[in-house]
N, CA, C and O atoms as a CHARMM CRD file, in Angstrom:
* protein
*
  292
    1    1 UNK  N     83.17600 251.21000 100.80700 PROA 1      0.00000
    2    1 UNK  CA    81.96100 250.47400 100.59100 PROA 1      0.00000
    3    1 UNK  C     80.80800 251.47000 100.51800 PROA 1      0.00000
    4    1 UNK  O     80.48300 252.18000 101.47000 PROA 1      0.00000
    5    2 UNK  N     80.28000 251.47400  99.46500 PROA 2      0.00000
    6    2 UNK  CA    79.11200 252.30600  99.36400 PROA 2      0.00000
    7    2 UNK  C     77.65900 252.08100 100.43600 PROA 2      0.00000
    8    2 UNK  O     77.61800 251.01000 101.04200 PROA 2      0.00000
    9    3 UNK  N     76.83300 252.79500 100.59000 PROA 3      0.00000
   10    3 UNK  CA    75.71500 252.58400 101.32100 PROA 3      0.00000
   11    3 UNK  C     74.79000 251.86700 101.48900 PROA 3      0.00000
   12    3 UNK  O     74.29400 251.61000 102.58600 PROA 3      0.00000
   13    4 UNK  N     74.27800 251.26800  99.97300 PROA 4      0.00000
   14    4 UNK  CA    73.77100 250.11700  99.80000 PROA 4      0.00000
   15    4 UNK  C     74.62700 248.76700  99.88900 PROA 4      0.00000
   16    4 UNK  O     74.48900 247.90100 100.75200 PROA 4      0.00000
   17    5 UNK  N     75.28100 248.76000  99.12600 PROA 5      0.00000
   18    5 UNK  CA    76.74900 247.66400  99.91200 PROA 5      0.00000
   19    5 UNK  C     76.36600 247.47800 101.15800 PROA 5      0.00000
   20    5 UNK  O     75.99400 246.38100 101.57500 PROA 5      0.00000
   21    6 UNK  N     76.41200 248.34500 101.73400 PROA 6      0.00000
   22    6 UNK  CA    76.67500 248.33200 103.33500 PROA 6      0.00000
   23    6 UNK  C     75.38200 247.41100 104.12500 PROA 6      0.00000
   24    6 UNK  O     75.38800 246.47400 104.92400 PROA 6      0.00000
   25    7 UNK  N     74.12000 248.34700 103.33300 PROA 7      0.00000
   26    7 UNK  CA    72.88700 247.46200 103.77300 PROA 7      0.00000
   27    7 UNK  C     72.78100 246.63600 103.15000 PROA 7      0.00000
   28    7 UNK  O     72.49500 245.74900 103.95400 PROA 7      0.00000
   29    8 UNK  N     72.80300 246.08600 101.94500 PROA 8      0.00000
   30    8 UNK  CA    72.58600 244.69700 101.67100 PROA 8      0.00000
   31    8 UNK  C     73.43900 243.70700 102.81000 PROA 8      0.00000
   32    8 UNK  O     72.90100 242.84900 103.51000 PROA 8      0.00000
   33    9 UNK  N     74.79500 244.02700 102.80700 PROA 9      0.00000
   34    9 UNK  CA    75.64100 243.10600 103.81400 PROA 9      0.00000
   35    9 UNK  C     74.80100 242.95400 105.21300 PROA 9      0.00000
   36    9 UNK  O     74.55400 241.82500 105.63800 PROA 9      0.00000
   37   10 UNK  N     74.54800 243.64200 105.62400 PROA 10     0.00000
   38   10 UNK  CA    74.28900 243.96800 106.93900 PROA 10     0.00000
   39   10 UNK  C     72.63200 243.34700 107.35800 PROA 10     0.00000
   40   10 UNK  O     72.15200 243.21500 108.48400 PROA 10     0.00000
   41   11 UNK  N     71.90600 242.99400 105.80600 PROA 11     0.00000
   42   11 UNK  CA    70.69900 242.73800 106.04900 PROA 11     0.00000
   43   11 UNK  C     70.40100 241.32200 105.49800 PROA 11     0.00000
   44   11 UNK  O     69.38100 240.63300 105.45800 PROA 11     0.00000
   45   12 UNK  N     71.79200 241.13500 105.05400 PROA 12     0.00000
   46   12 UNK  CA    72.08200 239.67400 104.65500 PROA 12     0.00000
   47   12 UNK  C     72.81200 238.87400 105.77700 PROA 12     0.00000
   48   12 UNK  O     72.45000 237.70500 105.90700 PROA 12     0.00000
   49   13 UNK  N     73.91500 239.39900 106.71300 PROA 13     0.00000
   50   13 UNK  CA    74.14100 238.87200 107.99500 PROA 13     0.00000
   51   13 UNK  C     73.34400 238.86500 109.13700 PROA 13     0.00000
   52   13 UNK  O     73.54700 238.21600 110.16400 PROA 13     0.00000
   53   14 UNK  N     72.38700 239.65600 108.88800 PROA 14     0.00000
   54   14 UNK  CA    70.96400 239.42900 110.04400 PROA 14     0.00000
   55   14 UNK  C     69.60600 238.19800 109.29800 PROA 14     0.00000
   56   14 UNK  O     68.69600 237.56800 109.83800 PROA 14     0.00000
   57   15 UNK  N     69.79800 238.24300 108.70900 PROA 15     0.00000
   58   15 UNK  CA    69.20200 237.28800 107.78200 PROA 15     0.00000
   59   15 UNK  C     69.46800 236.09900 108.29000 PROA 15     0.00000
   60   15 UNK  O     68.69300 235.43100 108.97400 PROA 15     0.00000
   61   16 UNK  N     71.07600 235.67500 107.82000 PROA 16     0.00000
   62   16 UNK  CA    71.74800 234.33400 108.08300 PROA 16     0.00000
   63   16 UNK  C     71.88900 234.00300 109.88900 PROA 16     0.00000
   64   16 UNK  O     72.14300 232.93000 110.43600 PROA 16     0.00000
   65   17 UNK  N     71.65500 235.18100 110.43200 PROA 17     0.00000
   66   17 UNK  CA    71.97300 234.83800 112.06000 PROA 17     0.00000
   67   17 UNK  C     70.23700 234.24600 112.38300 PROA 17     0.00000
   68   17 UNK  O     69.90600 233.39600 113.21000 PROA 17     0.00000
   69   18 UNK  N     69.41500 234.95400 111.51100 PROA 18     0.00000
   70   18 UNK  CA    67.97800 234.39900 111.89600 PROA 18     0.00000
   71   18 UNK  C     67.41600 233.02900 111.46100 PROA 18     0.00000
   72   18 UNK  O     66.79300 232.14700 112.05200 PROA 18     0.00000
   73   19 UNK  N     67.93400 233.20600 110.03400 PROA 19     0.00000
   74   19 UNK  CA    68.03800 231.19600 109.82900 PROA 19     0.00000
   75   19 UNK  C     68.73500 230.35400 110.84900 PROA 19     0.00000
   76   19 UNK  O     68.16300 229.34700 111.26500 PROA 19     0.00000
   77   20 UNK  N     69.75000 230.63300 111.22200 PROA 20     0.00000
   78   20 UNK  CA    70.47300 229.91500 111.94800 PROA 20     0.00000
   79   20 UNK  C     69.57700 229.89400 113.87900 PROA 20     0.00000
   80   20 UNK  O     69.77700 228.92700 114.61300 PROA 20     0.00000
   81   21 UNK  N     68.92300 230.77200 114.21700 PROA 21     0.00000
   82   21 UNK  CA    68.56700 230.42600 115.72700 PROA 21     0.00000
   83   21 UNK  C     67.08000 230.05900 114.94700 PROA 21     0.00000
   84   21 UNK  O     66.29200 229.74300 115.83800 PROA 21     0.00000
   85   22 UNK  N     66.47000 229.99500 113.71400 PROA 22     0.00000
   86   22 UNK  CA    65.13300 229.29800 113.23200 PROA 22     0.00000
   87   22 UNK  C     65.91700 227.83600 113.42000 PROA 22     0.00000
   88   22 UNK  O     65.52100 227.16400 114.37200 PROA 22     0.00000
   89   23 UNK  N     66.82900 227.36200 112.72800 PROA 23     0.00000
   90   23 UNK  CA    67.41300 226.30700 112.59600 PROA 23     0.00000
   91   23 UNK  C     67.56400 225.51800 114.06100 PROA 23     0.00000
   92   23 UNK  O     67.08900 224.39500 114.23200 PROA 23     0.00000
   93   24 UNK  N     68.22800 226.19100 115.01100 PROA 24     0.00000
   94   24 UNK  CA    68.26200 225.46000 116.17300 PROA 24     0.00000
   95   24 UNK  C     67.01800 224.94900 116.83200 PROA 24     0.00000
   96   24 UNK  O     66.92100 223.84100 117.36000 PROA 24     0.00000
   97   25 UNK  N     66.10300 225.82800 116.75700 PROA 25     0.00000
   98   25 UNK  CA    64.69000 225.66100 117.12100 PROA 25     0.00000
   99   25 UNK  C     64.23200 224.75100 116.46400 PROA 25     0.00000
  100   25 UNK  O     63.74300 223.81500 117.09700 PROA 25     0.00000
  101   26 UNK  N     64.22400 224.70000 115.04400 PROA 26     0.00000
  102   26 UNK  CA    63.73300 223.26600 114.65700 PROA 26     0.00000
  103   26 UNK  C     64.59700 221.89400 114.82100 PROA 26     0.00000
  104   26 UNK  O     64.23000 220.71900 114.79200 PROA 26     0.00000
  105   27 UNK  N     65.76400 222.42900 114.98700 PROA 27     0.00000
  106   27 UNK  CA    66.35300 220.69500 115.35400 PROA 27     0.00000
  107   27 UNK  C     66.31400 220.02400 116.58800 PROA 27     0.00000
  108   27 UNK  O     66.34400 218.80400 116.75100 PROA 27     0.00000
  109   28 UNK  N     66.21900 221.25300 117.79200 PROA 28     0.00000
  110   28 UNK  CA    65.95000 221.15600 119.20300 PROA 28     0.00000
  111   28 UNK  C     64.71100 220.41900 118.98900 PROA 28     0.00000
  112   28 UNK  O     64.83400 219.28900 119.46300 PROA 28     0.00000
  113   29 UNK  N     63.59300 220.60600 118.47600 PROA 29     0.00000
  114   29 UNK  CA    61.94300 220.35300 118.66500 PROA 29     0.00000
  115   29 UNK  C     62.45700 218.71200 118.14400 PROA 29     0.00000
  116   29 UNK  O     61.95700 217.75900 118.74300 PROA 29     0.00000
  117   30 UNK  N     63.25900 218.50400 117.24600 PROA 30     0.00000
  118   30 UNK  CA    63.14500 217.03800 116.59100 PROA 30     0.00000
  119   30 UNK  C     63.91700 216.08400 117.53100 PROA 30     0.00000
  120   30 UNK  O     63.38400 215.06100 117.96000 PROA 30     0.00000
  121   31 UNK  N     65.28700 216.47000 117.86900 PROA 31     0.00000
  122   31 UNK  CA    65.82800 215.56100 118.31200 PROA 31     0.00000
  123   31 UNK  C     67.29600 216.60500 119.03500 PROA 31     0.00000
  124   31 UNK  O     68.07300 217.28700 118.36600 PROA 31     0.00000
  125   32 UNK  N     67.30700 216.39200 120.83500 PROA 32     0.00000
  126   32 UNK  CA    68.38800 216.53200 121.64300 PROA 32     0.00000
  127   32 UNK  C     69.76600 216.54200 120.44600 PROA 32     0.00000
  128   32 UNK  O     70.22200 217.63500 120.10900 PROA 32     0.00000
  129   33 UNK  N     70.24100 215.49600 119.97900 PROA 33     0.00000
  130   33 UNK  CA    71.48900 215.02500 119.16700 PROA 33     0.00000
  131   33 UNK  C     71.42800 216.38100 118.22800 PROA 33     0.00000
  132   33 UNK  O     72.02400 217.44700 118.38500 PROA 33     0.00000
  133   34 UNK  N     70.79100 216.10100 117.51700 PROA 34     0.00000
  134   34 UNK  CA    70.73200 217.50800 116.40300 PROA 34     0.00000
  135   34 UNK  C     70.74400 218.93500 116.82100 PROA 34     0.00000
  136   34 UNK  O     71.46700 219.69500 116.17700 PROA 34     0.00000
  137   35 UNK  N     70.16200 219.32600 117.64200 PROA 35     0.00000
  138   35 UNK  CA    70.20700 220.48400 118.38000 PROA 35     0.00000
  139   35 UNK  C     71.93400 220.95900 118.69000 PROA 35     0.00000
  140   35 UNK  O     72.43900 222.02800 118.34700 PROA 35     0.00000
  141   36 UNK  N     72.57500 219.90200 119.37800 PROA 36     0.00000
  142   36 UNK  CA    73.53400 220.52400 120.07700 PROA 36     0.00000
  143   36 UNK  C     74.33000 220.56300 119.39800 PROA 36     0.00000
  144   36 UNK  O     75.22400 221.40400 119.49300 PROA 36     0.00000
  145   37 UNK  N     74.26500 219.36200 118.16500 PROA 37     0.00000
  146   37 UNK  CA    75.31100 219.43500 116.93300 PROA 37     0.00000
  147   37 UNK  C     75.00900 220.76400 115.94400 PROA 37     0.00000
  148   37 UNK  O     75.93100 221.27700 115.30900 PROA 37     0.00000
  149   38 UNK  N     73.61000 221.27900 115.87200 PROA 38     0.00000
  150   38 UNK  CA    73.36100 222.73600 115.27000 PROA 38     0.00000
  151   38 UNK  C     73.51800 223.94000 115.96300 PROA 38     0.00000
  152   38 UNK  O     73.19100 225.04700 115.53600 PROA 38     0.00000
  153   39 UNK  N     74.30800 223.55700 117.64100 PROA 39     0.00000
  154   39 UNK  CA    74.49000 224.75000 118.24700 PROA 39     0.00000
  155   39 UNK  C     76.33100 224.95500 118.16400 PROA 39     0.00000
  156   39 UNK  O     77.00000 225.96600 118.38000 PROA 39     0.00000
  157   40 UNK  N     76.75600 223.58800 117.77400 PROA 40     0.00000
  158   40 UNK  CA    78.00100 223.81600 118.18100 PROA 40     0.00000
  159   40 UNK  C     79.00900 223.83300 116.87200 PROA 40     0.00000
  160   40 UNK  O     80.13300 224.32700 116.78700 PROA 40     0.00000
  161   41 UNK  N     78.38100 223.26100 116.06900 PROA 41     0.00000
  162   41 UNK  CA    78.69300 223.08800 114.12300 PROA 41     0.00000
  163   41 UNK  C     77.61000 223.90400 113.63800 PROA 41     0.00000
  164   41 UNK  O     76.52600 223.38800 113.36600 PROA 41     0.00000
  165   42 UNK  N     77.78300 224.92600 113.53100 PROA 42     0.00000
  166   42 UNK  CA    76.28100 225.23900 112.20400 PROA 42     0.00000
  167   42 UNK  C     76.46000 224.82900 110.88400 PROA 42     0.00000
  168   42 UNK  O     75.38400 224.84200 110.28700 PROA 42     0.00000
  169   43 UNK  N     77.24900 224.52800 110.30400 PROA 43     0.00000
  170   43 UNK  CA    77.51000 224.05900 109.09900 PROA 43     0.00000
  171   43 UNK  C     76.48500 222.49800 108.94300 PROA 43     0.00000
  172   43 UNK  O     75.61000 222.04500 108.20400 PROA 43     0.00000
  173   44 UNK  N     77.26100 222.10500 110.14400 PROA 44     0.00000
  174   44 UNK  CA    76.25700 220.43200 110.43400 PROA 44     0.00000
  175   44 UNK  C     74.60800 220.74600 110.83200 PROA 44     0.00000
  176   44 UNK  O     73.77500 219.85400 110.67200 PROA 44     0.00000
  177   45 UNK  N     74.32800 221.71800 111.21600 PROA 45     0.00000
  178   45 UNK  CA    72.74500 222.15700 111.20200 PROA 45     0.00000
  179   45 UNK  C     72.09700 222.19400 109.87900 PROA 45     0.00000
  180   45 UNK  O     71.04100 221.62200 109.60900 PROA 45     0.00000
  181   46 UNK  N     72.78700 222.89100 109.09100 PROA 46     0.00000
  182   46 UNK  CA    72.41000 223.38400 108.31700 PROA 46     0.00000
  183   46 UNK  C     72.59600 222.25700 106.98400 PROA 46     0.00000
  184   46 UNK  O     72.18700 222.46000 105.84100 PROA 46     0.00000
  185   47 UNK  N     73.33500 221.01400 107.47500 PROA 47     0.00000
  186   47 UNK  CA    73.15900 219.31200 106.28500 PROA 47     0.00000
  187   47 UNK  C     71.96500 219.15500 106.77300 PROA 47     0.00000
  188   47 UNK  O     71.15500 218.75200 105.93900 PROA 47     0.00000
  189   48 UNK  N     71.44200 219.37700 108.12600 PROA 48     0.00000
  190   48 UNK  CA    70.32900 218.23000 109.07600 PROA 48     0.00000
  191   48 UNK  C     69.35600 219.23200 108.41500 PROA 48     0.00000
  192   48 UNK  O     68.23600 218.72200 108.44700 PROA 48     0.00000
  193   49 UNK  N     69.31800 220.64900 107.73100 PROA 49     0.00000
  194   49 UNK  CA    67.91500 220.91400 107.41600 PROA 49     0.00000
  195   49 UNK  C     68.22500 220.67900 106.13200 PROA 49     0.00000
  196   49 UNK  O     67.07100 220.40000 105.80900 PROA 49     0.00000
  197   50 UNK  N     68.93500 220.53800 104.95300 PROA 50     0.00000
  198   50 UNK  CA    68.77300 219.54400 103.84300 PROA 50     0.00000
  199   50 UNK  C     68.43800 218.26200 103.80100 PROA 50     0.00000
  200   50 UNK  O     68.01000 217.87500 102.71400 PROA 50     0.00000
  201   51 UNK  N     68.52900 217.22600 104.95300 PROA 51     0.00000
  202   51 UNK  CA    68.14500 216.14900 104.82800 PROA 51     0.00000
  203   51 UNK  C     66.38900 216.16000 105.40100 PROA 51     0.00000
  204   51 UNK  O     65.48000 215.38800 105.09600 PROA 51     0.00000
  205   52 UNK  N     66.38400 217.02700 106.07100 PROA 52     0.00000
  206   52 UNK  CA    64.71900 217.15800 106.84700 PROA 52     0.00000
  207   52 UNK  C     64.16100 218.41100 106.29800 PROA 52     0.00000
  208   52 UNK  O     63.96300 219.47900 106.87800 PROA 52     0.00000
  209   53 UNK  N     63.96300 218.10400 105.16200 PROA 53     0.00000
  210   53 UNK  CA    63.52200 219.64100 104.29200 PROA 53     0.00000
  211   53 UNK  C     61.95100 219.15200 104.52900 PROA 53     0.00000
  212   53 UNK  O     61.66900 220.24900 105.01000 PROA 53     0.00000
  213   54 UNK  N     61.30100 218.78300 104.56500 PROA 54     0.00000
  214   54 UNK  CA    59.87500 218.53400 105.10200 PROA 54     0.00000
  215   54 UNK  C     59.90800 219.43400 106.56900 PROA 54     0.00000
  216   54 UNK  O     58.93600 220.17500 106.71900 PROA 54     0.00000
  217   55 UNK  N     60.74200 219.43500 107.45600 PROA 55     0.00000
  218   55 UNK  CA    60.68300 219.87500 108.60900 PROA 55     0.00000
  219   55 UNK  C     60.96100 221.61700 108.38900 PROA 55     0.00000
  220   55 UNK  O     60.18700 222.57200 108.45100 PROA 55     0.00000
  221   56 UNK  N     62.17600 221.53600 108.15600 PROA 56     0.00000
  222   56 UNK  CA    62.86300 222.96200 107.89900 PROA 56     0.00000
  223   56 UNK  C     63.47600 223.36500 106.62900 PROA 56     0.00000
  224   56 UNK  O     64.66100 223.60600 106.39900 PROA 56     0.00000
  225   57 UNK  N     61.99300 223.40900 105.47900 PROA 57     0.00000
  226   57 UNK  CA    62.13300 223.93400 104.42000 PROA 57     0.00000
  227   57 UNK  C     61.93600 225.43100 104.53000 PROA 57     0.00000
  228   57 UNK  O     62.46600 226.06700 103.61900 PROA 57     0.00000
  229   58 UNK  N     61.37800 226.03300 105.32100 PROA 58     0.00000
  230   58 UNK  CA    61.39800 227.71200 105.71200 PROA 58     0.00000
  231   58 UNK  C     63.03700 228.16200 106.08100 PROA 58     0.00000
  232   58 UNK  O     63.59400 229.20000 105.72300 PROA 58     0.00000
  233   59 UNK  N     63.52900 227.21600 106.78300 PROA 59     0.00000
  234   59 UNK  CA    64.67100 227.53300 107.58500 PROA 59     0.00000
  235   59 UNK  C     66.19500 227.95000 106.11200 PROA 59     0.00000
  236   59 UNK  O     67.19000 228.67400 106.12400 PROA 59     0.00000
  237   60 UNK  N     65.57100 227.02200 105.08300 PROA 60     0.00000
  238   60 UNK  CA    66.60400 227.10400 104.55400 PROA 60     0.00000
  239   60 UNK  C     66.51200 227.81200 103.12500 PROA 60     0.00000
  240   60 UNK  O     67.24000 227.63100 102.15000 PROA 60     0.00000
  241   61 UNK  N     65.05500 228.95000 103.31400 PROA 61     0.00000
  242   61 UNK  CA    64.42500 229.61000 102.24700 PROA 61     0.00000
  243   61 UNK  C     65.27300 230.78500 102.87000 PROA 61     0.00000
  244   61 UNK  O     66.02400 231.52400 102.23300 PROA 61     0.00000
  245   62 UNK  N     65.02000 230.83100 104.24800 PROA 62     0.00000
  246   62 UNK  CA    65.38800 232.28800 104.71400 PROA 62     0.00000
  247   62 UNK  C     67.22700 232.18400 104.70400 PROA 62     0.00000
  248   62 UNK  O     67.74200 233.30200 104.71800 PROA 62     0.00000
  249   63 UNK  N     68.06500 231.19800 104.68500 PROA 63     0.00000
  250   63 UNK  CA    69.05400 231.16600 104.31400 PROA 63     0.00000
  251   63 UNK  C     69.46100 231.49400 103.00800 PROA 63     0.00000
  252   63 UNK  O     70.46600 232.15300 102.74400 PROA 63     0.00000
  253   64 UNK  N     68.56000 230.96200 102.08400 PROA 64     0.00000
  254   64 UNK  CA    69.01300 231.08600 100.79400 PROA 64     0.00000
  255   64 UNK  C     68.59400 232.56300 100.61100 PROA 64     0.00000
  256   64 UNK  O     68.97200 232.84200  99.47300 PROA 64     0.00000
  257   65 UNK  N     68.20400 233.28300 100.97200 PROA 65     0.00000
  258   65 UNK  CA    67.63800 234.83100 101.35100 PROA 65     0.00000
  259   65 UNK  C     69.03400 235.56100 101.78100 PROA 65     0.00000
  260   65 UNK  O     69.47900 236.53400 101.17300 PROA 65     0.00000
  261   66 UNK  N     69.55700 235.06300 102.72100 PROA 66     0.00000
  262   66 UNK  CA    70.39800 235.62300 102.94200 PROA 66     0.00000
  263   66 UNK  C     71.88700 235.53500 102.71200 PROA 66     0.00000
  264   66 UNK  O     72.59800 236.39500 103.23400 PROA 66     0.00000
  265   67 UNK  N     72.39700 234.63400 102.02400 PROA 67     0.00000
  266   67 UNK  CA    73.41800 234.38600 101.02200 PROA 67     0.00000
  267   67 UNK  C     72.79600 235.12700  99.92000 PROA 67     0.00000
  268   67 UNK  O     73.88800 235.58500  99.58200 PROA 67     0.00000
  269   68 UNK  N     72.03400 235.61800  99.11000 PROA 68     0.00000
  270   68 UNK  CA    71.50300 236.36100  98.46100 PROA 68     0.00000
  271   68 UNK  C     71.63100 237.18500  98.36700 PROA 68     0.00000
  272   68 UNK  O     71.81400 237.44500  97.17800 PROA 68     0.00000
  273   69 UNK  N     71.69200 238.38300  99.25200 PROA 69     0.00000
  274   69 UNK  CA    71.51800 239.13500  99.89500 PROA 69     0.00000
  275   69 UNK  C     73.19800 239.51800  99.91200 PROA 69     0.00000
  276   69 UNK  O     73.62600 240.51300  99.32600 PROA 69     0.00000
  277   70 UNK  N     74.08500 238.56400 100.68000 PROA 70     0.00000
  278   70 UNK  CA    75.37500 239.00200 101.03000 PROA 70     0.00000
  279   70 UNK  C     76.06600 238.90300  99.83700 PROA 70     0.00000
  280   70 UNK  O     76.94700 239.71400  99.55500 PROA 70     0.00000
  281   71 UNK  N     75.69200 237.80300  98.95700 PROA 71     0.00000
  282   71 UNK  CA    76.51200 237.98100  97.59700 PROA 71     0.00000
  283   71 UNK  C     75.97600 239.05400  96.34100 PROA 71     0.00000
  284   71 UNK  O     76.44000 239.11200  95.20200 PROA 71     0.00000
  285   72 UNK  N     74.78600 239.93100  96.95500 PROA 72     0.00000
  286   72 UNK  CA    74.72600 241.37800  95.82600 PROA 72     0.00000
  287   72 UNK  C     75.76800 241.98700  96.41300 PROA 72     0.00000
  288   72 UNK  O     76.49800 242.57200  95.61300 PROA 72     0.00000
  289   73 UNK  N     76.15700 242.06000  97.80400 PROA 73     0.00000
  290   73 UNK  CA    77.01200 242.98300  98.23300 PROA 73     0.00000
  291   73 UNK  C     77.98200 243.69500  97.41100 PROA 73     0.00000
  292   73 UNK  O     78.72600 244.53300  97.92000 PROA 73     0.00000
């Protein structure tokens, strides 16, 4: 794996780990239920910020940032 390879991956999995504890934070603030289902499924966090894109439309900019990111890899 070349060097840039390396950092894109690496700055695309810090990326996606930061959407994801943005994500908990905003589902915690909305509702107990959502929170624990975005701590224990992230996949299911991450429907609850497509359906509440008014809430956590940042959350899922910086995701799409970082799938971005991991697929130049």
């Amino acid at each position: 794996m070349e060097a840039s390879s390396a950092l894109l991956m690496t700055l695309g999995a810090a990326t996606l780990l930061v959407s994801w504890i943005l994500l908990l934070v905003v589902s915690w603030k909305d509702s107990y239920a959502w929170g624990l289902f975005s701590l224990l499924l992230p996949p299911v966090g991450y429907f609850y910020g497509f359906f509440r894109l008014g809430k956590a439309w940042q959350v899922i900019g910086v995701a799409l940032l970082g799938w971005i990111l991991v697929l130049l890899a």
